[in-house]
C-alpha positions as CSV (number, residue, x, y, z in Angstrom):
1,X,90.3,89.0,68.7
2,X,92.2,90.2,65.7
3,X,95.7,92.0,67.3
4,X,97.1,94.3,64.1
5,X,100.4,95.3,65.2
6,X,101.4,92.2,66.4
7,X,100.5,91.1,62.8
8,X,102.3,93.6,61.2
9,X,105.7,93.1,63.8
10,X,105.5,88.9,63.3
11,X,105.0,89.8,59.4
12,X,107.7,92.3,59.1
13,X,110.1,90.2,60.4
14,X,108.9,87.5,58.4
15,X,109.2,89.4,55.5
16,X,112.9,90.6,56.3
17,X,113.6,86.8,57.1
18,X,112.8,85.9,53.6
19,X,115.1,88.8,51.9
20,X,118.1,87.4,53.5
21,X,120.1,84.0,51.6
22,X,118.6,81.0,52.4
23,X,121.6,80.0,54.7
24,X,121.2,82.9,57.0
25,X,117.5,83.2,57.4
26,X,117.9,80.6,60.3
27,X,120.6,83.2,61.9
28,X,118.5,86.2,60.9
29,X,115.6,85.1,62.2
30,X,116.8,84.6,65.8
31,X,119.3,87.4,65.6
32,X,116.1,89.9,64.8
33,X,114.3,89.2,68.4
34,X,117.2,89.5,69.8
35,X,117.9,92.8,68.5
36,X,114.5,94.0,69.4
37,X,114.8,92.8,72.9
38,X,117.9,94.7,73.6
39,X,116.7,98.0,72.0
40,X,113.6,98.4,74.2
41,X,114.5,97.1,77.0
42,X,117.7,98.9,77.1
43,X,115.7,102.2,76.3
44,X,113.5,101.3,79.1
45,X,116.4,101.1,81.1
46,X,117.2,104.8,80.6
47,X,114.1,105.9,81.2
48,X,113.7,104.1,84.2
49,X,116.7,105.6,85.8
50,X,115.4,109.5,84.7
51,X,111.7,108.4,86.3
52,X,113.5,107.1,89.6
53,X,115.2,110.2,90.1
54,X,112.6,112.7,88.9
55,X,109.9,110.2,91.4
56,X,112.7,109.9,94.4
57,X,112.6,113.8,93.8
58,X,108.7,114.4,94.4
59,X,108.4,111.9,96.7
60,X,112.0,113.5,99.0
61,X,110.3,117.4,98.6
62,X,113.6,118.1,95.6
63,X,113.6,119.0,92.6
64,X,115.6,116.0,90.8
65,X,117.4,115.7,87.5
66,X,116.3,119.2,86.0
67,X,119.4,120.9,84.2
68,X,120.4,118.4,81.1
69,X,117.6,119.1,78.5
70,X,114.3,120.4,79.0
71,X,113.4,118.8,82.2
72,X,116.1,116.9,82.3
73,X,115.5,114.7,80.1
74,X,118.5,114.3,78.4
75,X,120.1,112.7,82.2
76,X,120.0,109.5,81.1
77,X,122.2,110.3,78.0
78,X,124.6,112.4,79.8
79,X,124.9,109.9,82.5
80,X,125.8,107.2,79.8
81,X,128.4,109.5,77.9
82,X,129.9,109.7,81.8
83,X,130.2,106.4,82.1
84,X,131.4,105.7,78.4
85,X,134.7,108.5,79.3
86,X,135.2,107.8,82.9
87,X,138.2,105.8,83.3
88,X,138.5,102.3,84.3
89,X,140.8,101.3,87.5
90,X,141.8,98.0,87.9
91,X,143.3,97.3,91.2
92,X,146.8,96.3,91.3
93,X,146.6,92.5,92.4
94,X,143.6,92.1,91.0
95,X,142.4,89.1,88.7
96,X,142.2,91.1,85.8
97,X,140.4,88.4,83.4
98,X,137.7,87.6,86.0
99,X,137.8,90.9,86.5
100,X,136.8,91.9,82.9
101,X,134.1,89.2,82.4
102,X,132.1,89.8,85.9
103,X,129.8,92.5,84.4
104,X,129.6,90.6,81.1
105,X,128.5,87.9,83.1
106,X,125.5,89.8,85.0
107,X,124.3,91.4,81.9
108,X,124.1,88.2,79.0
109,X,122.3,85.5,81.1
110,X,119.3,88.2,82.2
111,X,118.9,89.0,78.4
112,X,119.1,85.0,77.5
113,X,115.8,85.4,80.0
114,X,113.6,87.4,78.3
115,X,114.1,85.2,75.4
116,X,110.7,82.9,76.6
117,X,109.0,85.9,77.9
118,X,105.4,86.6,75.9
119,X,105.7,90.0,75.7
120,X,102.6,90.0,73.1
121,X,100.0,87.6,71.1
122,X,102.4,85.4,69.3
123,X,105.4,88.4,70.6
124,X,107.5,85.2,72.1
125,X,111.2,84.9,71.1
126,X,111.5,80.8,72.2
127,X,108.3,79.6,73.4
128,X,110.4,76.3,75.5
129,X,107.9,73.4,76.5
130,X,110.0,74.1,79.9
131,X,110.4,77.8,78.7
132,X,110.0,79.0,83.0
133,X,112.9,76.4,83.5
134,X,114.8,78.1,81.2
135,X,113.9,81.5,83.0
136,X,115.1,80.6,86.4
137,X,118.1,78.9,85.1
138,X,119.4,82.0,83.2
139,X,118.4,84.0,86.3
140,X,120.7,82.1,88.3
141,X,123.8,82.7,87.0
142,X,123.8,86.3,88.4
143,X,125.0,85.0,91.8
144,X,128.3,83.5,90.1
145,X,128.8,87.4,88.4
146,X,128.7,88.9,92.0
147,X,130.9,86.1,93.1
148,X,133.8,86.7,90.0
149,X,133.4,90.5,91.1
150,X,133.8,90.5,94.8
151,X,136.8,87.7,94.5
152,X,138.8,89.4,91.4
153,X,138.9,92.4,93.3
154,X,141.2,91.2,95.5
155,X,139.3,93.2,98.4
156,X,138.1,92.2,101.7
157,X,135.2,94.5,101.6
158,X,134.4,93.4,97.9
159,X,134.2,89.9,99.1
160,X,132.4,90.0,101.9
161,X,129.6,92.4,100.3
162,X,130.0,89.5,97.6
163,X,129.2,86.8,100.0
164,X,126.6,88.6,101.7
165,X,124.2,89.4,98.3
166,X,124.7,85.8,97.5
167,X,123.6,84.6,101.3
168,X,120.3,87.8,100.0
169,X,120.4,86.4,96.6
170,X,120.5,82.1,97.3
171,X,117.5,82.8,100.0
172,X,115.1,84.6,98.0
173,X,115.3,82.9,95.5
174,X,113.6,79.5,97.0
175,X,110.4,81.8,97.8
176,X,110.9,83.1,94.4
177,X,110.8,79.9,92.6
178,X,108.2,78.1,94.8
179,X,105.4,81.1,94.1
180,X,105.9,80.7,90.8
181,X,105.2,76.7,91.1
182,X,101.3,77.8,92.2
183,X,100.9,79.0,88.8
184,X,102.8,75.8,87.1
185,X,100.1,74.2,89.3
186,X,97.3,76.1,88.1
187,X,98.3,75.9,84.4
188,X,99.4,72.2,84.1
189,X,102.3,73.4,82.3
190,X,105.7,74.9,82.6
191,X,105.3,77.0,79.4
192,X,105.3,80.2,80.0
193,X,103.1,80.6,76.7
194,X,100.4,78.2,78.1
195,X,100.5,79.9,81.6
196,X,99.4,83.0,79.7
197,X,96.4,81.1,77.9
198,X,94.9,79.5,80.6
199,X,94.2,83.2,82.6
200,X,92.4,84.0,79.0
201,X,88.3,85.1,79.4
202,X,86.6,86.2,82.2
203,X,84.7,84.9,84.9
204,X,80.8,86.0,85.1
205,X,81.6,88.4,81.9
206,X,84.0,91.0,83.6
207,X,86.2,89.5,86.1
208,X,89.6,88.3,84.7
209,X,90.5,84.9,84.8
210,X,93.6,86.0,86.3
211,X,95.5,83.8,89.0
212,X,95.7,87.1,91.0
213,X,91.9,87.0,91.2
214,X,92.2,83.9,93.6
215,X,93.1,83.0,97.1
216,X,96.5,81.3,96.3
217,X,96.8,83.8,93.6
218,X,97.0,86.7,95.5
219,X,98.9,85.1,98.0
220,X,101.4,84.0,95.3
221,X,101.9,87.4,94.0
222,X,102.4,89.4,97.2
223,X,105.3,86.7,98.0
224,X,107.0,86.7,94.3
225,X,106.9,90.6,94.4
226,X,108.7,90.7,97.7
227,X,110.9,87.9,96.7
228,X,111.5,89.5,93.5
229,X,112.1,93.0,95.4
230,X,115.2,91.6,97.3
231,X,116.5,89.5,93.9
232,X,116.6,92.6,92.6
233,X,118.8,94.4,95.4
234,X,116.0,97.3,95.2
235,X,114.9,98.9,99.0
236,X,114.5,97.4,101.5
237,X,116.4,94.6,100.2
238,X,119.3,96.8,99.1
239,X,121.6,95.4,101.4
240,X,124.4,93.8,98.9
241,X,125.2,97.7,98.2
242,X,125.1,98.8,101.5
243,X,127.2,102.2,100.8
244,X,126.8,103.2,104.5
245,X,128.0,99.8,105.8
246,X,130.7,97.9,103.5
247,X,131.2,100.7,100.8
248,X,129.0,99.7,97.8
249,X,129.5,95.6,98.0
250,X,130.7,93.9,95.3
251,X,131.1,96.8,93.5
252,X,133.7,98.7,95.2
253,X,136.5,98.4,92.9
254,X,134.3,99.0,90.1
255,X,134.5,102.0,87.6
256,X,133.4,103.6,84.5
257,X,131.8,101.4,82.0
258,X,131.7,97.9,83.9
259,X,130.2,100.0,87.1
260,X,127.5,100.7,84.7
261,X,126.9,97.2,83.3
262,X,126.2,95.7,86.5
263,X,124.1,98.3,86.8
264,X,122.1,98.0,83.4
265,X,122.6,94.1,84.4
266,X,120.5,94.8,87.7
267,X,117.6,97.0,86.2
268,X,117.3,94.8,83.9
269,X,116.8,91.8,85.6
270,X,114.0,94.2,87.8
271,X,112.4,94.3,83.9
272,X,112.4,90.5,83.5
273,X,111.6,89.2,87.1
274,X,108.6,91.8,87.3
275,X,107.6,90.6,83.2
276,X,107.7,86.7,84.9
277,X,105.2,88.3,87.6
278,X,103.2,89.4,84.9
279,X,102.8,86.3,83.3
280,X,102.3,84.4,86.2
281,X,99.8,86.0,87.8
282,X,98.9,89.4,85.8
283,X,97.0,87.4,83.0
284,X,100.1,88.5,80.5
285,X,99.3,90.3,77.6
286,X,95.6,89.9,78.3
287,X,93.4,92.8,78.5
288,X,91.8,93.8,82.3
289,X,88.5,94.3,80.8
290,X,86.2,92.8,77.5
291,X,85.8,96.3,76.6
292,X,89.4,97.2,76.3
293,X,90.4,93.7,73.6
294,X,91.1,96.3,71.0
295,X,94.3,97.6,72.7
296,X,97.1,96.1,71.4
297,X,98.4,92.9,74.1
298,X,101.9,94.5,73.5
299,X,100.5,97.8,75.3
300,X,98.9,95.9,78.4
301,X,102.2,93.9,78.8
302,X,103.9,97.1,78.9
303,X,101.0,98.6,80.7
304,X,101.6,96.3,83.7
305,X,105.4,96.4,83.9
306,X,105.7,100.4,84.3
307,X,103.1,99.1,87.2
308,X,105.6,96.8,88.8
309,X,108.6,99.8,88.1
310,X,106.2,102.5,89.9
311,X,105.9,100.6,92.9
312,X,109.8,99.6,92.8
313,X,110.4,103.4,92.6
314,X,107.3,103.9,95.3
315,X,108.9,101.5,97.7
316,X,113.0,103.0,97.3
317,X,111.4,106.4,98.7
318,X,109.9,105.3,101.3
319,X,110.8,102.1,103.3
320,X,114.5,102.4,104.8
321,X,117.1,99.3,104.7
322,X,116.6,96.2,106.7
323,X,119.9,94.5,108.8
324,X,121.4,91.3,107.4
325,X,119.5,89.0,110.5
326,X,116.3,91.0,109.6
327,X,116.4,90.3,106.0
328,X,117.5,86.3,106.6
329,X,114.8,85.4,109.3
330,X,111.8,87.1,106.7
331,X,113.3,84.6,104.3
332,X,113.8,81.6,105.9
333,X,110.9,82.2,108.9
334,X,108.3,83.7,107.0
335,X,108.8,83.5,102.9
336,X,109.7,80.0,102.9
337,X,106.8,78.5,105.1
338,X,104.3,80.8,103.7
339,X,104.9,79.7,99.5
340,X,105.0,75.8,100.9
341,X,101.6,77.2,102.6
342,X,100.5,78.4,99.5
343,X,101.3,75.2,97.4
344,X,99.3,73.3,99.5
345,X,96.1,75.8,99.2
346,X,97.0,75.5,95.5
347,X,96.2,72.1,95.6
348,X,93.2,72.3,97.4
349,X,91.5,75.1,95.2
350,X,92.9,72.2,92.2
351,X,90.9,69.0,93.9
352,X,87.9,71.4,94.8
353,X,87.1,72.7,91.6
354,X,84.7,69.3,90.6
355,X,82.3,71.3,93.3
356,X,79.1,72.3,91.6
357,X,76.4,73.5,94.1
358,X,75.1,76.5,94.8
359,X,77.5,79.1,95.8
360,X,80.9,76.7,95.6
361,X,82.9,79.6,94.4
362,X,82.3,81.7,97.2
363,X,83.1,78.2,99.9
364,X,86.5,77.8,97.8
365,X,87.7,81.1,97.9
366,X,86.9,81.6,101.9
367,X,88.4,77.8,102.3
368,X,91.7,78.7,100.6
369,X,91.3,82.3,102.2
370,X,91.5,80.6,105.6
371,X,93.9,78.2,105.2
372,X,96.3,81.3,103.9
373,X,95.5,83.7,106.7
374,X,96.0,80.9,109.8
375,X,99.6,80.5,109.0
376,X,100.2,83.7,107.9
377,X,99.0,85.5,111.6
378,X,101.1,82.6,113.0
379,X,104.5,83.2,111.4
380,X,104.1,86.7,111.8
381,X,103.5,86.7,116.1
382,X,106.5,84.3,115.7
383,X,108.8,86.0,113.7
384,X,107.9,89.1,116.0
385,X,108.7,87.2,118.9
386,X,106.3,88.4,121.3
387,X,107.1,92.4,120.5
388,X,104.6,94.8,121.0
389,X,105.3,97.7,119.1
390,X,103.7,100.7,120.1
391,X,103.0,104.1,118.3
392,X,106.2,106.5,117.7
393,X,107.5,109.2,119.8
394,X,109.9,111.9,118.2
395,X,112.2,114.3,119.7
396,X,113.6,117.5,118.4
397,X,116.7,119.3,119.1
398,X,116.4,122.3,120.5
């Protein structure tokens, strides 16, 4: 179906390609994505933050941001003029190089990732033949950023809240990267483009052809969400700033305008893990419905990710903080088993698709169903180890 805005966006830029000297259309024509990228997400960054606290508000019985502007909506500016003036203390022994390029380094790598993101019909900056290679790779880099902070501090606190988000940060992300494999699985490709074109149409004329709508699907998203979730240091996975514990982590001896960069750096990796999700699972920028083609795919990719950042903000008001051994035994006793779990169904729903009698979409979807759900009630008695946890009791002072 004809998409006119993404038209007009790929022919404007197009069009302010070819004003440019021949030499420097090949520099222009990167540097304008780029640009764009930057500008949206990093105004979706400050709305984010004035959403969080207005939701964390309803959601805690307060008010929330409510003076700045009407409504408060001017927080988000006042917060960044803050950050801009506060002044930045360096500790005394402290490494002051590593010291300096520690934020950059948590900031330029997640933008580098949303570089082969679809955000839109033919709305791809790079589309890579290996473009979810490329994802992960730039992703990673985020562990050596809260490594250079927590060493050039020259703090024992720093360093140990260092080495504990990259112990958080190393073990989720095997979950993380094995989920996304079912869809690499499914697709037959490791473009992220292709991944997105083969959840196109609908089954039986209404049904997406999303990998969500399937057994290993569904299975692959609830494990990439929660893997994603602690990647993303957001509650209950919020240990690596554990302000009642080690004093804000790796960020301790951190100030003013760098404090805020690794914080810009960690919303918006929250912006590109949960756009990955999208892709993967989510059907993209594909519509939910025939009816709804007309909507620009831009607006259903955008659609979905406020999705992802409502339950983000959903889950930070309500679920409190897990302990370190918590938080490692989910990973490595329950995540880990579970995604190989789910490869394997992935494989089966693969080699069981040739099935053509009557009713063999119903037996493949209660066949990968079960072979999920076995394992899954398994792990979970284990990992309780035998607890019984019975209902509540609360006691009030008098």
């Amino acid at each position: 179906m004809s998409q006119p805005l993404e038209q007009l966006l790929v022919r404007l830029k197009d069009w302010l390609v070819l004003q440019c000297p021949p030499a420097a259309q090949g520099l222009v024509a990167a540097l304008i994505p780029a640009a764009a990228i930057v500008a949206v997400f990093a105004s979706l960054f400050a709305l984010t933050t004035l959403l969080e606290r207005k939701g964390l508000g309803r959601l805690q019985n307060r008010l929330g941001p409510n003076r700045v502007g009407p409504f408060g909506v001017l927080q988000p500016l006042a917060d960044g003029l803050k950050m801009l003036i506060k002044e930045d203390i360096v500790p005394r022994d402290a490494d002051r190089l590593v010291h300096l390029l520690a934020p950059v380094a948590m900031v330029v790598p997640v933008l580098l990732a949303y570089a082969v993101l679809p955000f839109g019909q033919r709305l791809v900056a790079v589309n890579f033949d290996a473009g979810i290679l490329f994802f992960f790779a730039a992703g990673a880099t985020t562990e050596l950023a809260v490594f250079m902070a927590g060493w050039s501090s020259r703090n024992k606190y720093s360093l140990l809240g260092a080495m504990r988000a990259i112990a958080q940060m190393i073990s989720y992300e095997v979950p993380l990267i094995l989920s996304a494999m079912t869809a690499v699985m499914a697709a037959g490709s490791l473009s992220l483009v292709d991944i997105v074109g083969s959840q196109a149409g609908y089954h039986w004329g209404w049904l997406p052809r999303w990998h969500a709508f399937t057994p290993w699907g569904f299975a692959g998203l609830l494990l990439f969400t929660i893997a994603a979730t602690a990647e993303s240091n957001r509650t209950p996975f919020d240990i690596p700033e554990g302000e009642s514990e080690i004093i804000a982590g790796h960020l301790v001896e951190y100030s003013g305008f760098k404090y805020a960069l690794f914080f810009l750096g960690e919303y918006l990796g929250m912006f590109a893990v949960s756009g990955l999700g999208i892709t993967l699972f989510l059907g993209g920028w594909h519509a939910p419905v025939p009816a709804l083609e007309w909507v620009p795919s831009v607006a259903w990719f955008f659609a979905k990710l406020f999705g992802f950042i409502f339950l983000f903000i959903w889950l930070r008001g309500t679920l409190p903080r897990l302990r370190t051994d918590q938080l490692m035994n989910f990973a490595w006793k329950f995540m880990v088993p579970m995604v190989l779990v789910n490869l394997m169904v992935t494989a089966v729903w693969h080699f069981t698709r040739s099935w053509h009698f009557s009713g063999a979409g119903l037996w493949r979807w209660l066949v990968g169903a079960l072979l999920l759900a076995g394992p899954y009630l398994w792990l979970g008695r284990a990992l309780a180890g035998g607890r019984r946890f019975g209902p509540r009791s609360y006691h009030y002072a008098s």
